[in-house]
C-alpha positions as CSV (number, residue, x, y, z in Angstrom):
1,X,105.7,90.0,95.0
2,X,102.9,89.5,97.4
3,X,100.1,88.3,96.0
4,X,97.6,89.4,99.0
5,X,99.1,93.0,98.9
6,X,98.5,93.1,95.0
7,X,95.3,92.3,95.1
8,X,94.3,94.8,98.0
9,X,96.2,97.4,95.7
10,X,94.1,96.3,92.9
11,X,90.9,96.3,94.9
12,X,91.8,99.7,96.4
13,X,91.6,101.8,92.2
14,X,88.1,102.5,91.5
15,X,87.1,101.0,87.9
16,X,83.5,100.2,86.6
17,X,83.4,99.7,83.1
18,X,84.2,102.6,81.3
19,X,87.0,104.1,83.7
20,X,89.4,101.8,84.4
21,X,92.2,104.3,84.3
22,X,93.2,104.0,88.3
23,X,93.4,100.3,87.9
24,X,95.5,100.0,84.7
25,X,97.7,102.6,86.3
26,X,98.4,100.0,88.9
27,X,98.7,97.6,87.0
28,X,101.6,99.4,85.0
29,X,103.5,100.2,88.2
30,X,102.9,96.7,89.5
31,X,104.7,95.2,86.1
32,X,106.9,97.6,84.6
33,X,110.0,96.2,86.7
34,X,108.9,92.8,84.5
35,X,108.4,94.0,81.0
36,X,110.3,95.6,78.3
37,X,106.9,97.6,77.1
38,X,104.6,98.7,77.9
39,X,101.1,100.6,75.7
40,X,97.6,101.3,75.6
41,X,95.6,100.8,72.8
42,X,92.8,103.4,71.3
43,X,90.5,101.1,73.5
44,X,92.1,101.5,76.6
45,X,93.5,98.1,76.8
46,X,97.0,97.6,79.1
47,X,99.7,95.5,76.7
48,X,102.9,94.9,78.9
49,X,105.2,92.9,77.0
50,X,108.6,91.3,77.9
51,X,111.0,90.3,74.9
52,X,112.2,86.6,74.9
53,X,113.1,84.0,72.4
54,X,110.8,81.0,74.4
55,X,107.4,80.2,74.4
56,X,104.7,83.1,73.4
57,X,102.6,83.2,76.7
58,X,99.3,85.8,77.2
59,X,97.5,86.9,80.2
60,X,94.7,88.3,79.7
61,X,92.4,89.9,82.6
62,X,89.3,92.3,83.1
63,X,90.3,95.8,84.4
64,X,87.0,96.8,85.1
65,X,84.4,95.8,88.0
66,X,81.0,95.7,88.2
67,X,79.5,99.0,89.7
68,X,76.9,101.4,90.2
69,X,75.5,104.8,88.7
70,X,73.4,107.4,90.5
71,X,70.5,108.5,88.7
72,X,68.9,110.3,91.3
73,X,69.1,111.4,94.9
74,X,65.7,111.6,96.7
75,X,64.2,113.7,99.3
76,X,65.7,111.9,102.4
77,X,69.5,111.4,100.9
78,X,68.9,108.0,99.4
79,X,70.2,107.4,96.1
80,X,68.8,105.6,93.1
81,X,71.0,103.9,90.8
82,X,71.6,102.1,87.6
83,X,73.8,99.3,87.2
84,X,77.1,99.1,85.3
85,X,77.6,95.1,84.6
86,X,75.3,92.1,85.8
87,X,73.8,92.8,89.0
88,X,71.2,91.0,90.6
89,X,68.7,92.6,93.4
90,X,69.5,89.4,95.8
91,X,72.9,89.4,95.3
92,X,73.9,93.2,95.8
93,X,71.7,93.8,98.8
94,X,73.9,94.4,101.9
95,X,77.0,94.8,99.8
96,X,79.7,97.8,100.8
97,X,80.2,100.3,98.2
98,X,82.4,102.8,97.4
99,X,82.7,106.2,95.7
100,X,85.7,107.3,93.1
101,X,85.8,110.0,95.9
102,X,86.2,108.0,98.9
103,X,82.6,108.2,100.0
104,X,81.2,104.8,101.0
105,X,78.0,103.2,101.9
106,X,75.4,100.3,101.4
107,X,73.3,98.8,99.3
108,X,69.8,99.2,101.1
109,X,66.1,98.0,100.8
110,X,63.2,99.8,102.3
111,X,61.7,97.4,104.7
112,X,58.1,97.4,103.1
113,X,59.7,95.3,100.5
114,X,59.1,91.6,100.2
115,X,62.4,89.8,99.6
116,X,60.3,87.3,97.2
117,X,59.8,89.9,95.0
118,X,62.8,92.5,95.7
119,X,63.8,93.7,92.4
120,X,67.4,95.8,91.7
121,X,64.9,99.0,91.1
122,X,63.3,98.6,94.7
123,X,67.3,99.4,96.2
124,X,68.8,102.7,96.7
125,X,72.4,103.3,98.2
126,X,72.7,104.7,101.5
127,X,75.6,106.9,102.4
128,X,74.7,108.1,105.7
129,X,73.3,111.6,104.6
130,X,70.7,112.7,106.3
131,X,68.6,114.8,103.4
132,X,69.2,115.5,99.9
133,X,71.2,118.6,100.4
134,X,73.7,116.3,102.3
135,X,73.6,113.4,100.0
136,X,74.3,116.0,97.2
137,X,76.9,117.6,99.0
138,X,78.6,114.3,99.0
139,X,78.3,112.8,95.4
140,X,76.7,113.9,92.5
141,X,74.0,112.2,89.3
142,X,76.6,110.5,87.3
143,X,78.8,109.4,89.7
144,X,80.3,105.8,89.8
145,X,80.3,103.3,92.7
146,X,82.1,99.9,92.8
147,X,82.0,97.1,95.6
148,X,83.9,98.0,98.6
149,X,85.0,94.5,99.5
150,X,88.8,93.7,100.4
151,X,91.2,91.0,99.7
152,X,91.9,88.8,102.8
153,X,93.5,85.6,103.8
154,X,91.1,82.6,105.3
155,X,92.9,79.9,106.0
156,X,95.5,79.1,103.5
157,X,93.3,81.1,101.1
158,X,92.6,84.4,99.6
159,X,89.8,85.6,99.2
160,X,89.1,88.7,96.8
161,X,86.7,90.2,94.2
């Protein structure tokens, strides 16, 4: 198995917290040749287990990834947003993101805003639509964004989210 194709697989599903279903879906076709079973419990958790008389060994990972929620698209296309996990203003601004649907864009900052005191309700996501019509034509209030960074090799590392 390829551990830099597995995780741009991974990275590829879209799943915030709350709707995780694309990644445990790849999950389960990534280890089903491994296991003997595999469930879901009522919470939406991924048990894959393999049978075996040795040692009792758990892995135990998040599914989910920090994201973003549109809670309103404005005049001029830009979207406002809520956050889904721990984001920070600082830390998101810049940062690729990407729709359930494909659609991608950035987290922005209008430039009247001092970085000093930049706060995550001062961003909006820009997808490149030039009005709201546009925007709306192209996501909707409600929908889910996630980062849209990918897994690569720098050295003799990997790097991934």
């Amino acid at each position: 198995m390829d551990i830099l194709k597995t995780l741009q697989a991974l990275n590829a599903c879209h799943g915030p917290s709350g709707d995780e279903q694309q990644v445990a879906q790849a999950i389960e076709k990534l280890a089903a040749p491994f296991v003997d079973e595999i469930t879901t419990d009522t919470l939406g958790n991924l048990i894959c287990h393999k049978r075996g008389g040795g040692k009792r060994i758990m892995v135990a990972a998040h599914m989910d990834s920090i994201g973003f929620i549109v809670t309103h698209i404005d005049e001029k296309g830009f979207l406002r947003f809520g956050r889904i996990g721990g984001l920070s203003a600082h830390e998101v601004l810049g940062t690729p993101i990407r729709f359930k649907n494909g659609v991608r864009g950035v987290v922005a900052c209008p430039g009247k805003t001092d970085p000093k005191e930049m706060k995550l309700d001062d961003l909006y996501l820009d997808i490149g639509a030039r009005d709201e019509a546009e925007a709306k034509a192209m996501v909707q209030v409600g929908d889910t964004a996630v980062y849209d960074t990918a897994a690569f090799v720098s050295g003799s590392r990997i790097i991934s989210p």
